[in-house]
C-alpha positions as CSV (number, residue, x, y, z in Angstrom):
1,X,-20.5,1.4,2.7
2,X,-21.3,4.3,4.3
3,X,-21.6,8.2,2.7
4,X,-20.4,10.9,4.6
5,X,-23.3,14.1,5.3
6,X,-22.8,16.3,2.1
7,X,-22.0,13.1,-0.2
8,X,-18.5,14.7,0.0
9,X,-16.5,11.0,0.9
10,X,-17.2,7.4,1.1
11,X,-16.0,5.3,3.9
12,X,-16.0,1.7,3.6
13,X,-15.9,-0.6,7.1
14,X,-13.6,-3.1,6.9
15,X,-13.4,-6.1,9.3
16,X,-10.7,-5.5,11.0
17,X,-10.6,-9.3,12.6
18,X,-11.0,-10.5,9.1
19,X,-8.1,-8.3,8.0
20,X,-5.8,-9.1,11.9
21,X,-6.5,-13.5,10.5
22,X,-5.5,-12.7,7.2
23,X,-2.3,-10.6,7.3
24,X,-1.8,-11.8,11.1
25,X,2.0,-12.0,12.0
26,X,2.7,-8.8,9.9
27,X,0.0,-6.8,11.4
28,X,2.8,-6.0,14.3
29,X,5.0,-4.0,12.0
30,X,3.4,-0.5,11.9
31,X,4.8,0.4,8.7
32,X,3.6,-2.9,7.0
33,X,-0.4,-2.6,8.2
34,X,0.1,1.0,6.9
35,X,1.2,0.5,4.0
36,X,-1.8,-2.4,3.4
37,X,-4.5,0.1,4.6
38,X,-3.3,2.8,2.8
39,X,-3.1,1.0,-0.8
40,X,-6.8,-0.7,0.1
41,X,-8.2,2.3,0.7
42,X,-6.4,3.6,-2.5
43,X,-6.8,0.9,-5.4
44,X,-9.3,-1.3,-3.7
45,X,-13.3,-1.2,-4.0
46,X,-15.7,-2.6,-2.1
47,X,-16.3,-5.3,-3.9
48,X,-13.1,-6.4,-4.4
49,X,-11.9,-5.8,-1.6
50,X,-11.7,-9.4,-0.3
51,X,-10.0,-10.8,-3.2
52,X,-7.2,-8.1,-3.1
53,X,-7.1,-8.9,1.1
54,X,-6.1,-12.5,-0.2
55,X,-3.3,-10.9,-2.7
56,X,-1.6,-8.5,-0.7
57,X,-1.4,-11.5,2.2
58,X,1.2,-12.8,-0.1
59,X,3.5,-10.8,1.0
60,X,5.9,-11.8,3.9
61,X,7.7,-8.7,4.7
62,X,6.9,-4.8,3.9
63,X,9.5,-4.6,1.3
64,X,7.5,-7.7,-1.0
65,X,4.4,-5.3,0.2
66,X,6.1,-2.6,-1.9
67,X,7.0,-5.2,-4.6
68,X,2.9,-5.6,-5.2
69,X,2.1,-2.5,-5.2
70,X,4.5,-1.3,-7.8
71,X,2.9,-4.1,-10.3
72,X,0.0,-2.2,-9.4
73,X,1.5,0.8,-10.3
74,X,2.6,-0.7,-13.8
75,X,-0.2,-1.8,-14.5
76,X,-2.6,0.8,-13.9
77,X,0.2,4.1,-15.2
78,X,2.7,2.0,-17.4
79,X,6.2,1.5,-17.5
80,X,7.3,4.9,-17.9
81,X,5.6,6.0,-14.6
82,X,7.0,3.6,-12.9
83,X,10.8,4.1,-14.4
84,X,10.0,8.0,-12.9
85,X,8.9,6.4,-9.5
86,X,11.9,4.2,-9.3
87,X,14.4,7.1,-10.4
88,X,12.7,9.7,-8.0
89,X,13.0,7.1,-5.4
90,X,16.6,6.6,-6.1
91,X,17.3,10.1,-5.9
92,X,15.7,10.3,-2.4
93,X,17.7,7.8,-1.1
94,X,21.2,8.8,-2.3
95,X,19.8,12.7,-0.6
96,X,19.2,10.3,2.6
97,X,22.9,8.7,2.4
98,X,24.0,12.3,1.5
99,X,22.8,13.7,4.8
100,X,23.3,10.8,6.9
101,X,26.9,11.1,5.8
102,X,27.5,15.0,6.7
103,X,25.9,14.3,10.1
């Protein structure tokens, strides 16, 4: 662990060969190894960060990725959080169709 000069951020090194072995074939799809990175840096510590390495390499494909970190979500915010998430969501997909549709 490493703190940046003025104590302003931490920045935590992870392995990234340790990370390529555990998450291997699905390290080719950019938005997958994104997403991962992005909720470990997020919701993960230092010390956990192993053990939550392990649980997200459950998932096969991005969208199961998305299915983990939305139990996160739950977890951590609650249901009702979640239900605005998933209707916000929703709502920017059928915006999405909308405009695919006038083009």
């Amino acid at each position: 662990m490493r703190v940046c000069p003025g104590g302003m951020c931490v920045c935590v090194c992870v392995n990234a060969e340790k990370l390529r072995d555990n998450v291997c074939c699905r390290t080719s799809n950019p938005m997958f190894l994104t997403t991962l990175l992005a909720e470990l840096r997020l919701a993960s510590s230092f010390e956990n960060l192993e053990q939550d390495i392990t649980h997200y390499k459950g998932a096969k494909v991005t969208q199961e990725l998305y299915g983990l970190i939305f139990a996160r979500w739950e977890l951590d915010q609650g249901v009702q959080v979640l239900c605005l998430i998933h209707s916000v969501l929703y709502l920017a997909w059928c915006v999405g169709c909308l405009w695919i549709a006038v083009d």
